[in-house]
C-alpha positions, 0 to 999 in steps of 0.5 A: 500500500505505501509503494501504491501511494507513492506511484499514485502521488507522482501520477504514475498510473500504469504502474500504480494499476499493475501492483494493485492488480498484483495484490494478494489482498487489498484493504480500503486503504490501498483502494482509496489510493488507487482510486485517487490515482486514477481520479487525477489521472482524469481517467473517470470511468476507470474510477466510477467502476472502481467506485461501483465495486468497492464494498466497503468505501470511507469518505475518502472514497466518497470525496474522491468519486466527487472531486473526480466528476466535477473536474471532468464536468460531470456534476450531474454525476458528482451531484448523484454520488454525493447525495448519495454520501449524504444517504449513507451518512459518510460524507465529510465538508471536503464533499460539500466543498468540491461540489461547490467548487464544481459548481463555482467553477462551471458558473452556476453560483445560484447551486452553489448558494443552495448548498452553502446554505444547506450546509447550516452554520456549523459545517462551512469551513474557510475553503467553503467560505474561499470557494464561494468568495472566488466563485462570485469573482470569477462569475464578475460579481465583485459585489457578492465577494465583498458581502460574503468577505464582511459576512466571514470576518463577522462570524470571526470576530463572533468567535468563530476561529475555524473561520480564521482567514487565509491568504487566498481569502484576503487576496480574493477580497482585494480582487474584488476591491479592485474591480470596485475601486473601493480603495478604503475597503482593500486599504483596510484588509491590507492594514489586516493582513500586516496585524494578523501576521498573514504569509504574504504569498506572490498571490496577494502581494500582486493583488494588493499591487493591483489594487494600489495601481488601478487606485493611482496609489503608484507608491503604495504599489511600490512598497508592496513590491519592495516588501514581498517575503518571498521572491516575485514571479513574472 
């Protein structure tokens, strides 16, 4: 099972397959893993047979059949298998969130929101907050990013510190800023990143350039650039 999972992390497929065929015994493990070889491989029907005969399947099982339909576009698929997890009480919040992603990511934002509300209070996690954020941005409705940013630092400061924000979370909200020219608001996550301690990746350090150049800010922009921890890329 370890040699399987190391085959199936470097995406080396064909050999992942002949010693799990070669396997005197497997157990749900070494299934989960091969099944996760062949969902990232983009190798569908391979995975949904694999699925189909598993006779003993854990939420991983369930998470990988989900993520594996919604990258290939299948969400009807991905939306069977997981209404299906959800009848057999094993899903997890990975499940919700690669079927909201699924479903950010192909525009239909207004599925998204029905699951994200579905999820309640207590379920959503910073990446269900994250995928909705960057699936309203991508749909060009910087509006409903910025709500739903305002709505997340609320639950936060109510004490909620699962909710805790993240560097995607605050890049995406700049983006957002930007397409808005709202210039105090991006100001402020800004002035938030630099109190909280939050790694300032490529990612957010560009957005926040962005957003200063758009704004006219040229030396705000520049002092970004020149305090970047990391390395900048192209």
């Amino acid at each position: 099972t370890a040699l399987l999972t190391s085959y199936a992390k470097r995406g080396l497929v064909a050999p992942a397959q002949r010693l799990f065929d070669e396997m005197p015994r497997r157990d749900v493990v070494a299934t989960n893993a091969m099944l996760a070889a062949l969902g990232a491989a983009g190798r569908v029907t391979d995975a949904g047979a694999l699925f189909g005969r598993m006779s003993d399947r854990t939420p991983a099982s369930w998470n990988t059949m989900v993520t594996c339909y919604c990258r290939a576009g299948d969400l009807a698929a991905a939306r069977d298998v997981f209404e299906a997890s959800l009848r057999a009480a094993s899903s997890s919040v990975v499940s919700w969130n690669a079927m909201i992603d699924g479903y950010c990511r192909a525009g239909r934002m207004d599925a998204a929101r029905e699951l994200f509300d579905r999820m309640g209070s207590s379920l959503p996690d910073v990446v269900t907050w994250n995928t909705m954020m960057a699936g309203h941005l991508r749909r060009g409705d910087p509006a409903s990013a910025i709500s739903m940013f305002h709505l997340l630092m609320r639950r936060q400061r109510e004490g909620e510190q699962r909710l805790r924000p993240t560097n995607g979370t605050m890049a995406t909200a700049v983006t957002a800023c930007a397409r808005v020219g709202d210039l105090a608001l991006g100001r402020q996550i800004h002035h938030l990143v630099q109190q909280t301690g939050i790694w300032m990746d490529a990612v957010l350090s560009n957005a926040l350039m962005d957003m200063y150049f758009k704004s006219g800010s040229v030396g705000c922009a520049l002092d970004v650039f020149r305090a970047m921890p990391c390395s900048p890329n192209l």
